[in-house]
C-alpha positions as a Python dict, from the first residue, in 0.01 Angstrom:
ca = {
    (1, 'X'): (0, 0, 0),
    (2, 'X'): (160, 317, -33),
    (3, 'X'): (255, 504, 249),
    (4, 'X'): (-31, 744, 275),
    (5, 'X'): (-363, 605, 149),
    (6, 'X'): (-455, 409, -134),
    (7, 'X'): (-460, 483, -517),
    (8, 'X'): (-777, 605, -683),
    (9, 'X'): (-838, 497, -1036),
    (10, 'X'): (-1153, 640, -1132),
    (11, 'X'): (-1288, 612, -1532),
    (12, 'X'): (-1530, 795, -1672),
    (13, 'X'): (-1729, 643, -1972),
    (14, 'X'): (-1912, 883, -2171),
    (15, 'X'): (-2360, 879, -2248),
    (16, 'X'): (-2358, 524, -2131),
    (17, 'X'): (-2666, 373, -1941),
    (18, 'X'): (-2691, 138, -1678),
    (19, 'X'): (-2826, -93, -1838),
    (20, 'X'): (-2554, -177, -2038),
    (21, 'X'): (-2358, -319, -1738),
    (22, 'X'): (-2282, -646, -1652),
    (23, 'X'): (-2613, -825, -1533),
    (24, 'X'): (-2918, -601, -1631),
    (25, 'X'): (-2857, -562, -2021),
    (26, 'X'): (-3073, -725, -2262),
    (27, 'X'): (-2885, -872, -2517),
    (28, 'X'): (-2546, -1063, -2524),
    (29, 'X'): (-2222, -791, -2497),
    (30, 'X'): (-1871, -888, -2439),
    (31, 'X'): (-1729, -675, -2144),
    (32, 'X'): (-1495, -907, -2042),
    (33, 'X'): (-1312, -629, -1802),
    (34, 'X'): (-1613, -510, -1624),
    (35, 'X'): (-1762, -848, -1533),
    (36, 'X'): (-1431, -981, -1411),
    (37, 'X'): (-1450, -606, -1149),
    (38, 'X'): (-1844, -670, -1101),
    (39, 'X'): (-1688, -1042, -959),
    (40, 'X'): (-1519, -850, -664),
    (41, 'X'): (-1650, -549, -647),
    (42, 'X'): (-1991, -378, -585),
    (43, 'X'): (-2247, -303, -866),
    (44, 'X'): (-2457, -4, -800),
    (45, 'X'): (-2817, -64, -969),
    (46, 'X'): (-2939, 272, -844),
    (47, 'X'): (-2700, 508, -893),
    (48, 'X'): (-2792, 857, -1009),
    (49, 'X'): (-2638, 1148, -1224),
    (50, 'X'): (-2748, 1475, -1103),
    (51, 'X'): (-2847, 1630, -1453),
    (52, 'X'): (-2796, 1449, -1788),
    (53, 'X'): (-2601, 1688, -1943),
    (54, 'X'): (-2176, 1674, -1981),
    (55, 'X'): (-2075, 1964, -1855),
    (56, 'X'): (-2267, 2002, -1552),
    (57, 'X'): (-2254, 1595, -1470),
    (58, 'X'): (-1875, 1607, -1477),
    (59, 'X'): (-1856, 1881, -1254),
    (60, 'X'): (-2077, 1712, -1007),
    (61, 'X'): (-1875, 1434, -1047),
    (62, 'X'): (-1576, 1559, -985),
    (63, 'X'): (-1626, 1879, -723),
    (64, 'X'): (-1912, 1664, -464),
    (65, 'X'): (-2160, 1965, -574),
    (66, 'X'): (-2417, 2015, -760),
    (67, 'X'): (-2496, 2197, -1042),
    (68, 'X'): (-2675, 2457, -872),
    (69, 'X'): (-2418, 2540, -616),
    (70, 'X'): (-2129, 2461, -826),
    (71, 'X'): (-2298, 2706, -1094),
    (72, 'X'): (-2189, 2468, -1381),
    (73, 'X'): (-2560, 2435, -1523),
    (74, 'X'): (-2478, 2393, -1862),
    (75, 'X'): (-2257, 2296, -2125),
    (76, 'X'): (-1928, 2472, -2219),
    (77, 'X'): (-1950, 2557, -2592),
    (78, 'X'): (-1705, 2704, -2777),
    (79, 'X'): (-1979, 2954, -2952),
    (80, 'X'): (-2107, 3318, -2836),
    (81, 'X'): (-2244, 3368, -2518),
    (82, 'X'): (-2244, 2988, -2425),
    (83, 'X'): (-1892, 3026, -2375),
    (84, 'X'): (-1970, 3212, -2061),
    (85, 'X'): (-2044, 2889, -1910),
    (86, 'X'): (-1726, 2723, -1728),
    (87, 'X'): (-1644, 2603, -1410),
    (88, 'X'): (-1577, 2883, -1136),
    (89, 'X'): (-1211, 2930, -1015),
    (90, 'X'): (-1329, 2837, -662),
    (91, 'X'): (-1509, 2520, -725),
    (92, 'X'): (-1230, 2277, -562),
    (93, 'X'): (-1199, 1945, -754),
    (94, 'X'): (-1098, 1565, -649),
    (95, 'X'): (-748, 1661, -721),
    (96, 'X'): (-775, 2002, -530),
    (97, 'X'): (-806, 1803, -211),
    (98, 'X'): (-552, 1527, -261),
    (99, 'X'): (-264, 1696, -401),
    (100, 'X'): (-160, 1844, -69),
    (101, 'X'): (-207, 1518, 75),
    (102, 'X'): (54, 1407, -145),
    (103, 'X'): (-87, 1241, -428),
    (104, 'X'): (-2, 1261, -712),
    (105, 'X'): (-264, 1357, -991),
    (106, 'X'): (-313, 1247, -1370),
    (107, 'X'): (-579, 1327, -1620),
    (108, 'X'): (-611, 1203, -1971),
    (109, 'X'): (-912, 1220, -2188),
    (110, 'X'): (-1276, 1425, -2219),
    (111, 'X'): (-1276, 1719, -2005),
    (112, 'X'): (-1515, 1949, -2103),
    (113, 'X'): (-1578, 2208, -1826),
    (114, 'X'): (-1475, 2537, -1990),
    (115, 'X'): (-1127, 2616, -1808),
    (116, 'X'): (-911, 2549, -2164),
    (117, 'X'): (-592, 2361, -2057),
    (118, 'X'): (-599, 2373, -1700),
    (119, 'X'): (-693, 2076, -1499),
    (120, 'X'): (-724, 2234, -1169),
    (121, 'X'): (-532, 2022, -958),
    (122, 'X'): (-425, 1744, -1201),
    (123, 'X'): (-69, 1868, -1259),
    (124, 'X'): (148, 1556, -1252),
    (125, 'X'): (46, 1420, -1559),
    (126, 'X'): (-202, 1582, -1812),
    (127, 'X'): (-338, 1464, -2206),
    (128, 'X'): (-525, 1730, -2408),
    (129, 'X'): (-764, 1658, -2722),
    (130, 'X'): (-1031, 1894, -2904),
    (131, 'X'): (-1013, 2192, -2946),
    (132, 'X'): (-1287, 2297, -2624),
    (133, 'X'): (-1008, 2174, -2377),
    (134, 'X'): (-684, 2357, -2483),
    (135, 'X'): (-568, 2681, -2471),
    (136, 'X'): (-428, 2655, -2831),
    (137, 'X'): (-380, 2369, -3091),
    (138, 'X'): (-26, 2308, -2985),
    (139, 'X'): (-164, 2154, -2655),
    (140, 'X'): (-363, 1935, -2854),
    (141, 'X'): (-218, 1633, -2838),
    (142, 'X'): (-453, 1435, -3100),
    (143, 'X'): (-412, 1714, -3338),
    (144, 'X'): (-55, 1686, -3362),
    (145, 'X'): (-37, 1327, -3354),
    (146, 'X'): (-306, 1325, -3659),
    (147, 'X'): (-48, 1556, -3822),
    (148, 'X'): (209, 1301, -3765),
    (149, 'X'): (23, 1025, -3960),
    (150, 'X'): (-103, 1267, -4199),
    (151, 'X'): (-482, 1245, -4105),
    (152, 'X'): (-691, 1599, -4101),
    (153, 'X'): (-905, 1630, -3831),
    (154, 'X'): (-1247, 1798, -3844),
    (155, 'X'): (-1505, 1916, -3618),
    (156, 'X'): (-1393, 1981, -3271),
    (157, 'X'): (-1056, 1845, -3356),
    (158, 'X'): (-1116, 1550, -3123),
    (159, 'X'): (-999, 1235, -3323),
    (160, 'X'): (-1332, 1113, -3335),
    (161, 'X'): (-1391, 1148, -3692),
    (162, 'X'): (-1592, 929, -3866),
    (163, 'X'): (-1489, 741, -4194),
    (164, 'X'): (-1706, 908, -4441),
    (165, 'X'): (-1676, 577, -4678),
    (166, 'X'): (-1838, 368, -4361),
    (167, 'X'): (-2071, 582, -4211),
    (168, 'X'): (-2439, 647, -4207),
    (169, 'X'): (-2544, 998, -4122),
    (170, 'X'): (-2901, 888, -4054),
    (171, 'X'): (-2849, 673, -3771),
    (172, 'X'): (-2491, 809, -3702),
    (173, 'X'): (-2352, 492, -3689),
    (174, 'X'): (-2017, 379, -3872),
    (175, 'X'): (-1640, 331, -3836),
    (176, 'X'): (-1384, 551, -3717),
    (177, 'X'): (-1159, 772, -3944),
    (178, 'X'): (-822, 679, -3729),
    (179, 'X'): (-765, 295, -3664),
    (180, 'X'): (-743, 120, -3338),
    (181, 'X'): (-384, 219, -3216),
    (182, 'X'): (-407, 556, -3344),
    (183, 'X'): (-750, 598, -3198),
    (184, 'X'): (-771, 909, -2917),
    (185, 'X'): (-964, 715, -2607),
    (186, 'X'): (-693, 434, -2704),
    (187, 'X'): (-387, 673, -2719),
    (188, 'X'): (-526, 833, -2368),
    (189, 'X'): (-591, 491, -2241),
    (190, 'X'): (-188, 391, -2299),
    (191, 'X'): (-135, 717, -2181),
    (192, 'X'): (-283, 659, -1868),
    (193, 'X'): (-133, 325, -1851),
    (194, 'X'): (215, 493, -1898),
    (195, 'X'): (134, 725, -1602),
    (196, 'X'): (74, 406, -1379),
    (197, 'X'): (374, 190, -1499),
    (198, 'X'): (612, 541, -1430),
    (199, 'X'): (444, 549, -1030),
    (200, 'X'): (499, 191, -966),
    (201, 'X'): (803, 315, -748),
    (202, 'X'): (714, 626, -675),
    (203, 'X'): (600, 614, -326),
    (204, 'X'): (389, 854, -339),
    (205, 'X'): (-29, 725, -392),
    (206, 'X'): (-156, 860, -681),
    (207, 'X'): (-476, 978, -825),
    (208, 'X'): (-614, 902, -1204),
    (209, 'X'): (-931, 995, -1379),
    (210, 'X'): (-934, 872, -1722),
    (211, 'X'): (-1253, 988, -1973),
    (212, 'X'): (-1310, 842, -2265),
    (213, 'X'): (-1573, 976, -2526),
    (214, 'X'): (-1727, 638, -2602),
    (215, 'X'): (-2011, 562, -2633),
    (216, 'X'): (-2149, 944, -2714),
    (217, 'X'): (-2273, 968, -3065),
    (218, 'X'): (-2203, 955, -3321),
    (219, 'X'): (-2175, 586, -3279),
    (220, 'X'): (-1844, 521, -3451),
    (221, 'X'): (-1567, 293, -3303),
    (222, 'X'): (-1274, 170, -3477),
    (223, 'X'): (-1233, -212, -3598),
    (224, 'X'): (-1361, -462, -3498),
    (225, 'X'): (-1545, -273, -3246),
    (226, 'X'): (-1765, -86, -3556),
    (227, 'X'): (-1906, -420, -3663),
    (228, 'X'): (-1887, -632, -3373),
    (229, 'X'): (-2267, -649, -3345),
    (230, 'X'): (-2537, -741, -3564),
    (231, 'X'): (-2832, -530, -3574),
    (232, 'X'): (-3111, -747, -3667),
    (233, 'X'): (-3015, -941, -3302),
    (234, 'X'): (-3036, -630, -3107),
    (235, 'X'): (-3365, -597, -2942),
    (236, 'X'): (-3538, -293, -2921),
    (237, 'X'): (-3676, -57, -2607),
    (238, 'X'): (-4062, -144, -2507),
    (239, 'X'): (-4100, 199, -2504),
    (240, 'X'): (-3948, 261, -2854),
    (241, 'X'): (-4306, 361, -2991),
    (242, 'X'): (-4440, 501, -2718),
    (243, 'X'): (-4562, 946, -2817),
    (244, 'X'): (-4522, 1059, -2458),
    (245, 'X'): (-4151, 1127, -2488),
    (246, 'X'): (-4210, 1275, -2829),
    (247, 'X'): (-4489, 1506, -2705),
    (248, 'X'): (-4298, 1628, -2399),
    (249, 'X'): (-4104, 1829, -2679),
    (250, 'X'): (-4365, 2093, -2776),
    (251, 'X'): (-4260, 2185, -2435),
    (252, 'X'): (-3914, 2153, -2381),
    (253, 'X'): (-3719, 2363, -2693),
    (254, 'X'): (-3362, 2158, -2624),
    (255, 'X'): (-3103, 2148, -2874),
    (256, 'X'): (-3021, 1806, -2778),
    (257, 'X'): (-3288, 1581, -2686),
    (258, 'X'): (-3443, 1450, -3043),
    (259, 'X'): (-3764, 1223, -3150),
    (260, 'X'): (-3721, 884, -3275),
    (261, 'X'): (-3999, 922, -3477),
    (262, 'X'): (-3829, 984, -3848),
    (263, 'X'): (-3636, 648, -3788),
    (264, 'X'): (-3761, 312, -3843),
    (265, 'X'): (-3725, -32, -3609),
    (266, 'X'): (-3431, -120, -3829),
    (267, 'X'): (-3252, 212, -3798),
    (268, 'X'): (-3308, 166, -3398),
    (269, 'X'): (-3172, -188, -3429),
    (270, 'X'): (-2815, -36, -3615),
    (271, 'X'): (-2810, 242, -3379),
    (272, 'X'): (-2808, -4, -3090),
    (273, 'X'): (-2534, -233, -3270),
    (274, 'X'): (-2334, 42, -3313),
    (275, 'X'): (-2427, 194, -2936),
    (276, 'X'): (-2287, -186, -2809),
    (277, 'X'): (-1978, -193, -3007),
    (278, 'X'): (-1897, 158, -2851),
    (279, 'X'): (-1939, 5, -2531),
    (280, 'X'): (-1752, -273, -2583),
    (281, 'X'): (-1470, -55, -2669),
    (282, 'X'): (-1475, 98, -2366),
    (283, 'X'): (-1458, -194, -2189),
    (284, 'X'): (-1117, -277, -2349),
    (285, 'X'): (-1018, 72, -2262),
    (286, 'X'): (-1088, -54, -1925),
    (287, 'X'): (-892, -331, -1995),
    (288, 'X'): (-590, -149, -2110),
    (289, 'X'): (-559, 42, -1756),
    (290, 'X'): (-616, -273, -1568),
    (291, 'X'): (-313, -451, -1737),
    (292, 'X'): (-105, -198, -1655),
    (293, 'X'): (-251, -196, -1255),
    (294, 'X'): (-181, -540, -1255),
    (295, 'X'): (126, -570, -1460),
    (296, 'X'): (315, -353, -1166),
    (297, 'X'): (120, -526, -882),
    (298, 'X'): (-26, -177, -773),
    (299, 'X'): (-399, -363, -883),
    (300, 'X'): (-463, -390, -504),
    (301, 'X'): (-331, -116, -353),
    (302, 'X'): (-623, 101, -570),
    (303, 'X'): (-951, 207, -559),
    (304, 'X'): (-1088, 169, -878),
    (305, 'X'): (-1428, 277, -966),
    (306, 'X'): (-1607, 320, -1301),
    (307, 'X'): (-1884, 538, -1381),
    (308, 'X'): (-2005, 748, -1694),
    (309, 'X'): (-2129, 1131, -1711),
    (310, 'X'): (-2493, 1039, -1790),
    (311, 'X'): (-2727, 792, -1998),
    (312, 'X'): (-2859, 788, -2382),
    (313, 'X'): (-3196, 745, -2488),
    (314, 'X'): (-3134, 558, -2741),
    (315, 'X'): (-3494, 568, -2857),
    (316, 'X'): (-3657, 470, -2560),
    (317, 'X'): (-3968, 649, -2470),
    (318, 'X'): (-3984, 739, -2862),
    (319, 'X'): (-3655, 966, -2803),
    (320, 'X'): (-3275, 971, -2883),
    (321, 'X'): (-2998, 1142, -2746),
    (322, 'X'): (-2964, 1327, -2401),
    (323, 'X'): (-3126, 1669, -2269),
    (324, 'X'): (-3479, 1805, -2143),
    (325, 'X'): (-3582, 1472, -1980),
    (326, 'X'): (-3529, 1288, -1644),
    (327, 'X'): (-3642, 959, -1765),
    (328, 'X'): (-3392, 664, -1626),
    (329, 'X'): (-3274, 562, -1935),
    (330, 'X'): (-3082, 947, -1922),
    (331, 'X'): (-3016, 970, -1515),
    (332, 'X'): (-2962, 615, -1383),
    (333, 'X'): (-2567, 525, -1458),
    (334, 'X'): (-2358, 216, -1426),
    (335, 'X'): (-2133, 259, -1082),
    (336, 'X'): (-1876, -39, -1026),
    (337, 'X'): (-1646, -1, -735),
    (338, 'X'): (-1382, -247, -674),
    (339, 'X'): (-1232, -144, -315),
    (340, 'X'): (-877, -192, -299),
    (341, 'X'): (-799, -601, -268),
    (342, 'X'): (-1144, -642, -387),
    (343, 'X'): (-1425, -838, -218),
    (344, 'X'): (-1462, -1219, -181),
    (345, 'X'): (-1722, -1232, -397),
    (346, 'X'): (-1970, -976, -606),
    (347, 'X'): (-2168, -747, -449),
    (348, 'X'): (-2530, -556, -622),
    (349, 'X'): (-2726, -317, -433),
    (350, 'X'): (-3037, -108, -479),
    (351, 'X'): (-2984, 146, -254),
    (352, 'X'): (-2981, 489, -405),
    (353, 'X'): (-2628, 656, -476),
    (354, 'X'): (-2544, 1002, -660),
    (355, 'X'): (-2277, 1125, -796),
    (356, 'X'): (-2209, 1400, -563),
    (357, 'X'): (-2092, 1073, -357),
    (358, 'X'): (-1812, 993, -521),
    (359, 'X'): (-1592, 1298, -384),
    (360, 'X'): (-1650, 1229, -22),
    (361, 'X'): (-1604, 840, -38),
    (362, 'X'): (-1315, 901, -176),
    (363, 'X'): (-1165, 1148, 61),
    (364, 'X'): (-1280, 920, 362),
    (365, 'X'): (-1131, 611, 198),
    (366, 'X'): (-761, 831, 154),
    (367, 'X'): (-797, 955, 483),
    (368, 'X'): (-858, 1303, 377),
    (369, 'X'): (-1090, 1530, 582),
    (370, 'X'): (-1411, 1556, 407),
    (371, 'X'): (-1530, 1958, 377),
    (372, 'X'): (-1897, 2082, 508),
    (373, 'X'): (-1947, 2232, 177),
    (374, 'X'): (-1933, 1881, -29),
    (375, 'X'): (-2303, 1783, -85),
    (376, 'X'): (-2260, 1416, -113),
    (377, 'X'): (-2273, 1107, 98),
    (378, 'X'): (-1977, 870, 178),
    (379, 'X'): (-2108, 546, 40),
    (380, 'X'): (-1760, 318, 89),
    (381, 'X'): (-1991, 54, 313),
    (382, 'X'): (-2198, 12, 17),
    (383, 'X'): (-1858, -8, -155),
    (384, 'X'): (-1772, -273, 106),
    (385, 'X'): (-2032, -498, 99),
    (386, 'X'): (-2277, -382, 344),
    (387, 'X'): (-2650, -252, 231),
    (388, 'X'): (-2779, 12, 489),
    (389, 'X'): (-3008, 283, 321),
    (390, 'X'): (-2772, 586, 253),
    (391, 'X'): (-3096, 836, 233),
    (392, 'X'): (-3410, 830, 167),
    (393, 'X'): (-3426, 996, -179),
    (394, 'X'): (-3166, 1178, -448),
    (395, 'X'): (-3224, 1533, -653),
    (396, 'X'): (-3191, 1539, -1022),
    (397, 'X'): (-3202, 1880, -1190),
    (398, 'X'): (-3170, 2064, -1536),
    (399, 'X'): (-3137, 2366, -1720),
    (400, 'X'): (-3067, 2386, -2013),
    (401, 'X'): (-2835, 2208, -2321),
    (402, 'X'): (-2592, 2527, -2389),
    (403, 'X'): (-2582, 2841, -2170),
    (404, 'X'): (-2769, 3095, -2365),
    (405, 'X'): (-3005, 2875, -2512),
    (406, 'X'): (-3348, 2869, -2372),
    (407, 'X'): (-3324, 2726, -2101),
    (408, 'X'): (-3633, 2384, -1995),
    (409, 'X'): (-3538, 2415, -1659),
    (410, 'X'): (-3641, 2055, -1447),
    (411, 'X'): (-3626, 1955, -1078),
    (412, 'X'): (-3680, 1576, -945),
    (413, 'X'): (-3690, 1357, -703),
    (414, 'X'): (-3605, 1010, -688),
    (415, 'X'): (-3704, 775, -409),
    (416, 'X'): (-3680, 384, -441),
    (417, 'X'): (-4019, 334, -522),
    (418, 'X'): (-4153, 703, -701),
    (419, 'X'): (-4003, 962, -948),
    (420, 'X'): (-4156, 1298, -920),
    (421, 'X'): (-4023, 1573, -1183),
    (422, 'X'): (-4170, 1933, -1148),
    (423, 'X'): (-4121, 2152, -1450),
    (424, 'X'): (-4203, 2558, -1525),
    (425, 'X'): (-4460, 2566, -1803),
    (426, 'X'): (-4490, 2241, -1826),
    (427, 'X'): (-4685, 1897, -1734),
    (428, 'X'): (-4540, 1784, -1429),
    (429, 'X'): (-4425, 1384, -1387),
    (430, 'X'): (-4514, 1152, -1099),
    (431, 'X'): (-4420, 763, -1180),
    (432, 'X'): (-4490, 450, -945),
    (433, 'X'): (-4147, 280, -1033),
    (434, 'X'): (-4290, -46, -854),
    (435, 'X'): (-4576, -104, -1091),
    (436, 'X'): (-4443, 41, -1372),
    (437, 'X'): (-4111, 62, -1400),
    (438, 'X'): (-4042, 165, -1762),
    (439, 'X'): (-4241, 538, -1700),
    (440, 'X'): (-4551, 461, -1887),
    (441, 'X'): (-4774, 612, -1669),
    (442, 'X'): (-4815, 976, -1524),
    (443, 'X'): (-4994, 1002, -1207),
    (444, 'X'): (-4928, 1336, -1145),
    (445, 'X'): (-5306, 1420, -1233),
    (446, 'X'): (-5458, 1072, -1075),
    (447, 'X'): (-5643, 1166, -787),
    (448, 'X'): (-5546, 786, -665),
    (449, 'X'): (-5201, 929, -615),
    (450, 'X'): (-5255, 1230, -473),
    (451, 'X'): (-5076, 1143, -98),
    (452, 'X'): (-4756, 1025, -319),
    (453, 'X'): (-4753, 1338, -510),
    (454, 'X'): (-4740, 1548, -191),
    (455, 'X'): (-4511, 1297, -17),
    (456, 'X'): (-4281, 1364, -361),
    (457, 'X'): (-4343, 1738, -383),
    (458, 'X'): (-4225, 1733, 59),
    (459, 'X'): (-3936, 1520, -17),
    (460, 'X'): (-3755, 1812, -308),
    (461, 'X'): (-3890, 2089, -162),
    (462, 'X'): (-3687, 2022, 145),
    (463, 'X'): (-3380, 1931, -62),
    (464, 'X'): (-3479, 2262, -243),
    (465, 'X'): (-3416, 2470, 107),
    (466, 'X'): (-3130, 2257, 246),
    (467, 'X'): (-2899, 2303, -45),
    (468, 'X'): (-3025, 2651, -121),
    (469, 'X'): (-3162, 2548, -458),
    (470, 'X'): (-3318, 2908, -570),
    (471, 'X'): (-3566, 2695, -791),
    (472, 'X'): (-3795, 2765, -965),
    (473, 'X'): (-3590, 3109, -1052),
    (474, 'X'): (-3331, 3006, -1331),
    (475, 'X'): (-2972, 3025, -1267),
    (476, 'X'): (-2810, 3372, -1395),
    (477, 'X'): (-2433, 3377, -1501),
    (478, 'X'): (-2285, 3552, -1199),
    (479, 'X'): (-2268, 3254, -989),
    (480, 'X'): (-2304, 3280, -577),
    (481, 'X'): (-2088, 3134, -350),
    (482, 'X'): (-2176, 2784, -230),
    (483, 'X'): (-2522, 2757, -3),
    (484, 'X'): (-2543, 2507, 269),
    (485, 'X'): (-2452, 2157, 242),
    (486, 'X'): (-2699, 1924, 169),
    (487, 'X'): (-2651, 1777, 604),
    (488, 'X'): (-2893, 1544, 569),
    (489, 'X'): (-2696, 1319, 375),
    (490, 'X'): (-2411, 1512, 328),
}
């Protein structure tokens, strides 16, 4: 173990949803990484984004705050006016609080919260792609590697390029411009696994958060992960022809959230192919870090945990993408921790975990002190095995897709057996997740569900007031310093 806590290895998948994890999906995907981790670690089943949008997800993620105290409440765009939106210089991250312990820090891969090259706190070892995450193109490091092979990068300058000769721009599924080794998530993954083989003797812990931008669409992977699945085997979403989702729209103008309806059960099937092979890929991204964990015998001295930013719609609920919408398929995310030395044997729970956790579980499981401001919940006994109720219910919340967009601001709240989602303008959402699981059914009107609705409305309006949640006035640049913590759970 190294002399002052242990290492943290902590990935971050991109638009994946729970249910593509090891044990709840519905159709047959190799992730051969994550099932041999689910054998000694703990699966979360009911773990939680707070909004299911990138920017403001990864903050969360990362600074134990939520979007509404943390002021990240949208994306970080590159474009007038939305690129007022980045994360405040005092917003302390992971790294903030475990580089004076000692630690050393890495980060390679998708950052995506507005501050150009800086990585606030992650100074010991740093990879930079796209052009949103640099302070100039000579701190890209895919850009100059592209340059190097003689490939020209478009878009964002990520490396994510699709090949236009395999690619089909109504389902945005294909193949990937770059090849495997040349690949960004795979050259950040080696680079990541470089970072681990150079602290082997170090004796200093260390810290890594690797993000990869797999499985976001467009759906495109390079070989064999492009074509690993075949689409007429994928099955398709009950809820794939459903019109609620598609209605909610005449209410909610977002950018990014998208009816199914102009697509057809085959293009659904070859979007889901695709969506699998992307996930598969990250699994062997996984896979590549592991080796190198193991490979210098540092595998148990860590703390490795694997999450993603938010979910995908994937045409569920007649919808596709990610925004204006706090149906599961977009807010509940896979969680696998594997504590270090692992468990005896695999552990699944149901109890209901954020991802405002994931800051103070790790600072309690380093030995760090844990700060009153952090709004989360240290959930290591869950991590451990054990299966006591952490709270009684978690806060989801939205504003909008890009700052300066109009905003289709949401609030929710999630208890183990009801989903309650108040809106501004808008039908509100009430859902009996023990009878009908898949959302079907809006009770907010039913007079049958009346004492639920109030129990629901109770239950956020005092998570409203304890983390000073100014809701339902929308957020306004100029961002306040931190409220309250959430002490309930916090």
């Amino acid at each position: 173990m190294p002399e002052s806590g242990p290492n943290v290895v902590l990935i971050i998948s991109d638009e994946q949803r729970a249910d593509t994890m090891p044990g709840v999906r519905a159709a047959d995907v190799s992730t051969p990484h994550l099932e041999w981790l689910a054998a000694q670690g703990t699966l979360f089943r009911n773990a939680y984004c707070v909004t299911p949008i990138c920017s403001p997800a990864r903050a969360a993620l990362l600074s134990g705050l939520y979007p509404h105290t943390s002021g990240m409440v949208a994306n970080h765009q590159e474009r007038p006016i939305s690129n007022e939106m980045h994360l405040a210089p005092d917003v302390r991250l992971l790294a903030d609080y475990l580089q004076p312990l000692g630690y050393a820090c890495a980060y390679t891969g998708k950052w995506h919260l507005g501050t150009g090259g800086d990585r606030r706190g992650f100074r010991d070892f740093i990879t930079r792609i796209s052009d949103y995450d640099v302070d100039g193109p000579e701190q890209n490091d895919i850009l100059r590697f592209a340059d190097r092979v003689g490939v020209t990068l478009g878009g964002k300058r990520a490396g994510h390029d699709a090949d236009p000769a395999r690619f089909c721009a109504r389902t945005r599924v294909g193949s990937s411009l770059l090849p495997l080794a040349y690949h960004p998530s795979m050259l950040n993954a080696r680079a990541a696994a470089r970072f681990i083989q150079g602290m082997a003797d170090d004796k200093r812990p260390f810290c890594l958060v690797y993000s990869c931008h797999e499985p976001h669409p467009e759906f495109v992977s390079p070989r064999p992960f492009d074509r690993m699945y075949d689409p007429a085997a994928m099955p398709l979403p009950e809820t794939h022809r459903d019109n609620v989702g598609p209605r909610l729209l005449r209410n909610r103008d977002d950018r990014q959230l998208k009816s199914a309806d102009a697509l057809d059960d085959d293009d659904l099937r070859a979007m889901w192919a695709g969506y699998y092979g992307a996930v598969s890929y990250v699994d062997h991204l996984v896979g590549v870090i592991l080796a190198a964990l193991i490979e210098t015998d540092q595998f148990d001295e860590t703390l490795f945990i694997f999450t993603s930013d938010h979910g995908e719609m994937l045409g569920s609920h007649g919808l596709l993408y990610k925004g204006a919408a706090l149906y599961e398929e977009l807010v509940n995310i896979p969680l696998l921790i594997r504590p270090p030395g692992g468990l005896t044997a695999a552990q699944c729970t149901g109890r209901l975990v954020t991802h405002v956790d994931l800051v103070p579980t790790i600072l309690n499981w380093c030995g760090a002190p844990v700060p009153g401001e952090l709004q989360g919940a240290d959930i290591g006994a869950l991590a451990r095995g054990g299966n006591e109720r952490v709270r009684d219910g978690i806060a989801l919340e939205y504003h909008s897709c890009n700052w300066g967009q109009r905003p289709t601001p949401l609030r929710g709240w999630r208890t183990e057996n009801w989903k309650y989602v108040e809106t501004i303008g808008g039908a509100d959402e009430l859902y009996d997740l023990r009878e009908d699981p898949l959302e079907r059914h809006n009770l907010s009107e039913d007079p049958a569900a009346v004492g639920a609705r109030e129990r629901m409305r109770t239950g956020l309006a005092a998570w409203l007031e304890r983390t000073g949640d100014a809701w339902p006035e929308v957020p306004r640049p100029a961002r306040e310093l931190p409220h309250g913590p959430d002490r309930r759970w916090g």
